[in-house]
TITILO-334866 format. One record per residue (C-alpha): residue number from 0; x, y, z. Coordinates in steps of 0.25 Angstrom, whole numbers. Layout:
BEGIN
<rec NUM, <X, Y, Z>>
...
This chain:
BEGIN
<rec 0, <-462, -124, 100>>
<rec 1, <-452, -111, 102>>
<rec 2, <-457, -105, 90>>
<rec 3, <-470, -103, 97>>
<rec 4, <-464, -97, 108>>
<rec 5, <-455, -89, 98>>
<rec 6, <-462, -79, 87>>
<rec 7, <-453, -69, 79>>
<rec 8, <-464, -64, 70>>
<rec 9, <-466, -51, 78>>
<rec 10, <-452, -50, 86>>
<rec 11, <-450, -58, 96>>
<rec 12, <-462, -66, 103>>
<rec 13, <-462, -77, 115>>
<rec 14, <-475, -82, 116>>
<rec 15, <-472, -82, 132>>
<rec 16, <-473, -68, 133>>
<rec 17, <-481, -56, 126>>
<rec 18, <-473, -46, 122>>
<rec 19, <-463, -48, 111>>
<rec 20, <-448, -46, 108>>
<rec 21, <-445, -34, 97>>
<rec 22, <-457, -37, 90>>
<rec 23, <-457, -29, 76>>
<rec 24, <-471, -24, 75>>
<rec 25, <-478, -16, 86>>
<rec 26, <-483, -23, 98>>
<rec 27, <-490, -18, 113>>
<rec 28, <-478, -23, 121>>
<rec 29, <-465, -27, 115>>
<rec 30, <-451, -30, 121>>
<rec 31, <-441, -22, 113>>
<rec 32, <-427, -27, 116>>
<rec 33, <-420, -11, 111>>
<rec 34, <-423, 2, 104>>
<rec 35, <-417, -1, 90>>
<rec 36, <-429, 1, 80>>
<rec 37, <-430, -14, 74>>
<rec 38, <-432, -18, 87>>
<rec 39, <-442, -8, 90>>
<rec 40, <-456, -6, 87>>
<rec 41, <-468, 5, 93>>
<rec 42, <-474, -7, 103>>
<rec 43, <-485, -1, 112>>
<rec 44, <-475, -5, 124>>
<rec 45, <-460, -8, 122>>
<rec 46, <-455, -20, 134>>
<rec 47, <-439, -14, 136>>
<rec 48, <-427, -11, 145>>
<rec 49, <-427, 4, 149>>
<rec 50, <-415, 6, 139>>
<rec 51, <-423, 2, 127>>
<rec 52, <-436, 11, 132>>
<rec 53, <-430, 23, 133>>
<rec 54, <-423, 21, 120>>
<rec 55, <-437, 17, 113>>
<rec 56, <-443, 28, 120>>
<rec 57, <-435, 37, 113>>
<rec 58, <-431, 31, 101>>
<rec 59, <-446, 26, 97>>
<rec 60, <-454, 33, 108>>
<rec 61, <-457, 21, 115>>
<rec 62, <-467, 24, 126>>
<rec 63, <-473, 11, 135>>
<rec 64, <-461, 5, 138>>
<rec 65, <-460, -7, 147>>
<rec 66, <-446, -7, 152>>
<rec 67, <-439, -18, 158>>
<rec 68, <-424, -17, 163>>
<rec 69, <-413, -29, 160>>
<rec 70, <-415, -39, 167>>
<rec 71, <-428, -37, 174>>
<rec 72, <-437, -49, 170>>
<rec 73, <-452, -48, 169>>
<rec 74, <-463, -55, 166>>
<rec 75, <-468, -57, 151>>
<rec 76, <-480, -65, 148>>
<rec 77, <-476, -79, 152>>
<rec 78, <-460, -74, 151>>
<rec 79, <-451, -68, 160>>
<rec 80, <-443, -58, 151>>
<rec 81, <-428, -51, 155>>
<rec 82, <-422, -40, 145>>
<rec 83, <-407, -41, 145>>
<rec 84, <-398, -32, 139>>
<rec 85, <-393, -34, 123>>
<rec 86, <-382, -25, 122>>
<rec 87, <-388, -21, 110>>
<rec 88, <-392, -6, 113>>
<rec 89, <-396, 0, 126>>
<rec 90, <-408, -6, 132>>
<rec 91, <-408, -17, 123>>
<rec 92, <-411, -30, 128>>
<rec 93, <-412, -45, 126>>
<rec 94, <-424, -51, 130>>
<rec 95, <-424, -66, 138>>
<rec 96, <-439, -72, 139>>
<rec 97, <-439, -83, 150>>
<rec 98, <-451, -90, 150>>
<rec 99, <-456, -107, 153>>
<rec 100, <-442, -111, 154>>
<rec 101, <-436, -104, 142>>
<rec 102, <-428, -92, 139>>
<rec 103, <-428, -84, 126>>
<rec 104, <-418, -72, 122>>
<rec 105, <-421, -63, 114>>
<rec 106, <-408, -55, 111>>
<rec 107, <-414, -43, 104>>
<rec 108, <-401, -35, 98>>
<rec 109, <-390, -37, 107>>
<rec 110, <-376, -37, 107>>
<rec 111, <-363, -44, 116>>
<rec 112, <-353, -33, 115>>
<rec 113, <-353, -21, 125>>
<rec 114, <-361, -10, 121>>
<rec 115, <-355, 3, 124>>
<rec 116, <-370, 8, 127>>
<rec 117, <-378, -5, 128>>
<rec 118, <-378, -15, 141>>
<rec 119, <-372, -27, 141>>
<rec 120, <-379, -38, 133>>
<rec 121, <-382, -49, 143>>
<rec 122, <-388, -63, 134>>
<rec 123, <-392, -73, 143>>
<rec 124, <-396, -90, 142>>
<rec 125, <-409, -92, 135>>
<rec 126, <-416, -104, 129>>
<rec 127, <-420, -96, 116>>
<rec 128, <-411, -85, 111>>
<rec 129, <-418, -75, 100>>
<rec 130, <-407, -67, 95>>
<rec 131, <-403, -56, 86>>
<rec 132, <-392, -60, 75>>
<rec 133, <-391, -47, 67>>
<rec 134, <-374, -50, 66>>
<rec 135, <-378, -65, 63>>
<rec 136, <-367, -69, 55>>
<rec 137, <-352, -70, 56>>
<rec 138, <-346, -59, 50>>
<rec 139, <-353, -47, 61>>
<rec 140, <-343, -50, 71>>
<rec 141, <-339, -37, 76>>
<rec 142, <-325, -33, 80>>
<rec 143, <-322, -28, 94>>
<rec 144, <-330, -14, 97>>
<rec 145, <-316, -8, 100>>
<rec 146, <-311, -11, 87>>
<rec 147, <-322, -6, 81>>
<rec 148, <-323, 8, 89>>
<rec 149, <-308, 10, 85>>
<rec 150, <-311, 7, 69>>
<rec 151, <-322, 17, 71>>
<rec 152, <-312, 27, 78>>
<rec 153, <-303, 27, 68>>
<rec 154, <-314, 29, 58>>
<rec 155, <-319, 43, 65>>
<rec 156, <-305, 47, 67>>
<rec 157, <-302, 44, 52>>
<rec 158, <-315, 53, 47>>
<rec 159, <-310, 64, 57>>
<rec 160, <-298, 65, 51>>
<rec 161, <-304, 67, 39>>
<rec 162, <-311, 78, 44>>
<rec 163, <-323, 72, 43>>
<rec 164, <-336, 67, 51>>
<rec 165, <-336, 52, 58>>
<rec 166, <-350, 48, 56>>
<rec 167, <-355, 36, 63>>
<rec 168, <-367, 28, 57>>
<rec 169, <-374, 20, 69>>
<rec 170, <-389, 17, 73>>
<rec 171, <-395, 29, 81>>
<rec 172, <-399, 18, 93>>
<rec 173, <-388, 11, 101>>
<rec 174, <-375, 10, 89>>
<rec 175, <-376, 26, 90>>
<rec 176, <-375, 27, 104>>
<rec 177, <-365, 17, 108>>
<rec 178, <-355, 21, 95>>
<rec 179, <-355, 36, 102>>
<rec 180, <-352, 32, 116>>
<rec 181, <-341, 24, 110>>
<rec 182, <-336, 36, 102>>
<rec 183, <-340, 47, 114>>
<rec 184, <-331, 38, 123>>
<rec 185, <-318, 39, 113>>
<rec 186, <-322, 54, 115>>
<rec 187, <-327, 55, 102>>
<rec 188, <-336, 66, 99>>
<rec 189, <-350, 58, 95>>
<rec 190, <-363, 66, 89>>
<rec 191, <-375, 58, 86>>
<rec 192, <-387, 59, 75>>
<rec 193, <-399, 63, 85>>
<rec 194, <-405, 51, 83>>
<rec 195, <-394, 43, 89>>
<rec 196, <-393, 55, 99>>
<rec 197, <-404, 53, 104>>
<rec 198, <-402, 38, 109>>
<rec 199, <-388, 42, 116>>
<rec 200, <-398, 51, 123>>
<rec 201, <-406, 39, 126>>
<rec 202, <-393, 32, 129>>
<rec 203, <-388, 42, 139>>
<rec 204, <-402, 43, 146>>
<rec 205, <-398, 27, 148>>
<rec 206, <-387, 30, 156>>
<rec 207, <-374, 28, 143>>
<rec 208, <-366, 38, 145>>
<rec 209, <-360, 46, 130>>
<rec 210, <-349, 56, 130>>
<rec 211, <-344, 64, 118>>
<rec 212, <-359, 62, 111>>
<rec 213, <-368, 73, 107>>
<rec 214, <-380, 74, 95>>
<rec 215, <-377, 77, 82>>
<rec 216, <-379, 93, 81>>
<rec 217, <-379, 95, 65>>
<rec 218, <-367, 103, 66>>
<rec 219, <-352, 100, 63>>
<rec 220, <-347, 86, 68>>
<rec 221, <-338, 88, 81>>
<rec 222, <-326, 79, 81>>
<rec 223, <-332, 66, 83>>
<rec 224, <-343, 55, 78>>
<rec 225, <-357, 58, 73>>
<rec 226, <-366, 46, 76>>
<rec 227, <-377, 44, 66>>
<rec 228, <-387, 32, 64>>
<rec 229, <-388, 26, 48>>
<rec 230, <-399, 29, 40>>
<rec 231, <-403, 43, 33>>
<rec 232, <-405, 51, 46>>
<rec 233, <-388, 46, 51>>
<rec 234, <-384, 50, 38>>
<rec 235, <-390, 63, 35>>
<rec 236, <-383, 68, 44>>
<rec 237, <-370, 61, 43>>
<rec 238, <-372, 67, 29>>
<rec 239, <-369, 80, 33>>
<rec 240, <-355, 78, 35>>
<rec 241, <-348, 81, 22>>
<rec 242, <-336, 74, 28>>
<rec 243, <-340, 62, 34>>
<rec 244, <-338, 46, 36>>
<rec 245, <-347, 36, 42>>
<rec 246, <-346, 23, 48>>
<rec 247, <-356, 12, 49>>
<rec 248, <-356, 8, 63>>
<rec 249, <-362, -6, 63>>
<rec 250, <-361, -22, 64>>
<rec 251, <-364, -22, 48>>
<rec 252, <-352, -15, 44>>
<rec 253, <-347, -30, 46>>
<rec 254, <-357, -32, 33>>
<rec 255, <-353, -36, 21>>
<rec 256, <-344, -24, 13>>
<rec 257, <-352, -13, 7>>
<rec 258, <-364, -13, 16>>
<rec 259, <-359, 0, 22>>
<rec 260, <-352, 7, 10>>
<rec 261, <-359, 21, 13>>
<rec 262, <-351, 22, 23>>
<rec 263, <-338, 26, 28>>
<rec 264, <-333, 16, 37>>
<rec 265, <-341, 5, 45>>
<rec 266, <-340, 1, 59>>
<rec 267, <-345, -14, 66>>
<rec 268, <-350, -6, 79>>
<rec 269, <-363, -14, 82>>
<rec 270, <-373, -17, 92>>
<rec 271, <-377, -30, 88>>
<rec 272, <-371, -44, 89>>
<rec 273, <-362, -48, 80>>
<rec 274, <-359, -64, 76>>
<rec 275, <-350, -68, 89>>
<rec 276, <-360, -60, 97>>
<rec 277, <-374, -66, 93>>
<rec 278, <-365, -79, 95>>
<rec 279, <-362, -76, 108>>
<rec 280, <-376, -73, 111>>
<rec 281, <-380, -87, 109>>
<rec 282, <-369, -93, 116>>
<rec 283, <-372, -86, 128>>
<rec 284, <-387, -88, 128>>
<rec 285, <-387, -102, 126>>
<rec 286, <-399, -104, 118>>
<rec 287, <-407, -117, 113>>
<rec 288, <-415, -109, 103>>
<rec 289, <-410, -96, 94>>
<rec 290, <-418, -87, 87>>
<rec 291, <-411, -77, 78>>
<rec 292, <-417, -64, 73>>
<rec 293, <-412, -50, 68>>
<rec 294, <-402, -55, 59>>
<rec 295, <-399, -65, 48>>
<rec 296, <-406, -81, 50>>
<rec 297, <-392, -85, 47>>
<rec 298, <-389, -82, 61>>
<rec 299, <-397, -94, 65>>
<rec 300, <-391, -103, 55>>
<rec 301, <-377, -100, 60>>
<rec 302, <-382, -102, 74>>
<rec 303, <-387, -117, 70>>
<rec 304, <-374, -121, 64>>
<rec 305, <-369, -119, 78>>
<rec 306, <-379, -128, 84>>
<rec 307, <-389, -119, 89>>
<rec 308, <-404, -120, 88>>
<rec 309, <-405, -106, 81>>
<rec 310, <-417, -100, 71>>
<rec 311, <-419, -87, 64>>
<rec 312, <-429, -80, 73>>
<rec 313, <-441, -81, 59>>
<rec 314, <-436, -95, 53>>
<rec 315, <-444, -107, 57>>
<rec 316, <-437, -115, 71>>
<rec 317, <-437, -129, 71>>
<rec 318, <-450, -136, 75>>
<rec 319, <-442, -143, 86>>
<rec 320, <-430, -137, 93>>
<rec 321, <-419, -146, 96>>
<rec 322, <-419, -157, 107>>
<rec 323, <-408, -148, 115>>
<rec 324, <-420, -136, 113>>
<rec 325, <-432, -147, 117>>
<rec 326, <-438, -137, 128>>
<rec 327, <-440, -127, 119>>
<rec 328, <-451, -135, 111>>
<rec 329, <-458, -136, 126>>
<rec 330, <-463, -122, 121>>
């Protein structure tokens, strides 16, 4: 049956091959789809696309790294294993395992939309898709990034009237980076918080090109952006403007109202999925069998009620699949 082939107790594991997909505990060899920190763990030897590696190295100081380019298979166990590109980040990947007759996707974080920074995400047919659903319900539909960017425009030139600082509150790795080369390019001055610095660094060593971006120097703010991730670290230093106003820049600043009253303004800039994209995932895989992780189990629910064989990644699968599934019970 598939959910002997299929574990999600420790990540992703096939039993086809060895080494497992984003497992959350430390493993000697893992396959780690992007640098963001719930997807990351200190694994003896990370399996990864040269964008990812150099971004582990110097985010998590990743040492043995196993690196394999987009769309270069090799061989796994008894699996041939191809990473494709999510659009997530840079470097992060999608992870297709082919192996007796069947195909399983494992989407990691990805996203449909261009990225300014990330390569295209390219989903492909598979008999199995495992998917995140992080924006798994109808109200995260994101408008048109042009839209968006013009909303946060008129949001820095408002606080820059007001003779005050723009301060932009995004994740240190990937959101950071692609907000200030969209900001640098409408020739906005952009400072960063050093730790999102240093991943533009990483960035720029990966051939993306920033203008108008420089690191934070603890002085007065030129005219322009400064770029700081949430938590205490962002916001100590976005406290030592007296004059200040923040925005949120996030797919939650659909949520419900009040999630983000501490701040000023919030801004539906993402580098997730949202509801029409996760749809369109599946509509262009085509699969007989869904898995759904990284988000709510309604996700699968919703999916049923449009007639696809769809479970949540930990809830118990049928104990047969459906007769248009039947050779996925030859496992």
């Amino acid at each position: 049956m598939l959910r002997a082939v299929l574990s999600f107790a420790n990540g992703i594991r096939i039993a086809c091959m060895d080494a497992p997909l984003d497992p959350r505990k430390r493993c000697d060899r893992a396959i780690v789809t992007h640098a963001h920190s719930d997807h990351v763990r200190r694994h003896k030897r990370w399996v990864t696309t040269p964008g990812t590696a150099l971004l582990c190295a110097r985010r998590w100081n990743a040492a043995d790294l196993e690196v394999h380019e987009f769309h270069a298979p090799w061989r796994e166990g008894e699996a041939t294993v191809t990473l494709l590109p999510a659009g997530h980040i840079l470097g992060s990947a999608m992870v297709l395992v082919e192996s007796r007759g069947l195909r399983f996707l494992y989407t990691g974080d990805f996203r449909l939309r261009p990225s300014a920074t990330a390569e295209p995400c390219e989903p492909i047919d598979a008999d199995v898709l495992i998917t995140e659903c992080t924006f798994g319900e109808p109200r995260y539909r994101f408008p048109e990034r042009a839209a968006v960017v013009d909303d946060l425009c008129t949001f820095v030139e408002e606080t820059l009237a007001q003779e005050a600082a723009p301060i932009l509150i995004a994740y240190s790795l990937g959101k950071a980076q692609e907000v200030a080369r969209i900001m640098g390019d409408l020739w906005y001055r952009v400072a960063l918080h050093p730790r999102a610095w240093a991943m533009l660094e990483a960035y720029r060593d990966l051939g993306v090109a920033f203008t108008n971006c420089e690191c934070y120097a603890m002085g007065p703010l030129a005219r322009g952006v400064l770029i700081v991730p949430p938590g205490p670290g962002g916001m100590a230093l976005a406290h030592r403007f007296r004059r200040r106003r923040t925005a949120f820049l996030s797919g939650w600043a659909l949520a419900p109202p009040g999630r983000f009253g501490r701040y000023d303004a919030a801004f539906p800039i993402s580098d997730h999925a949202d509801w029409s994209e996760l749809l369109e995932m599946v509509e262009r895989v085509r699969p007989r069998r869904i898995y759904t992780l990284h988000g709510a189990d309604t996700f699968a629910a919703r999916l049923r009620a449009r007639g696809y064989d769809a479970w949540p990644a930990g809830a118990d699968a049928p104990s047969v699949p459906p007769a248009e599934s039947a050779q996925l019970s030859l496992l």
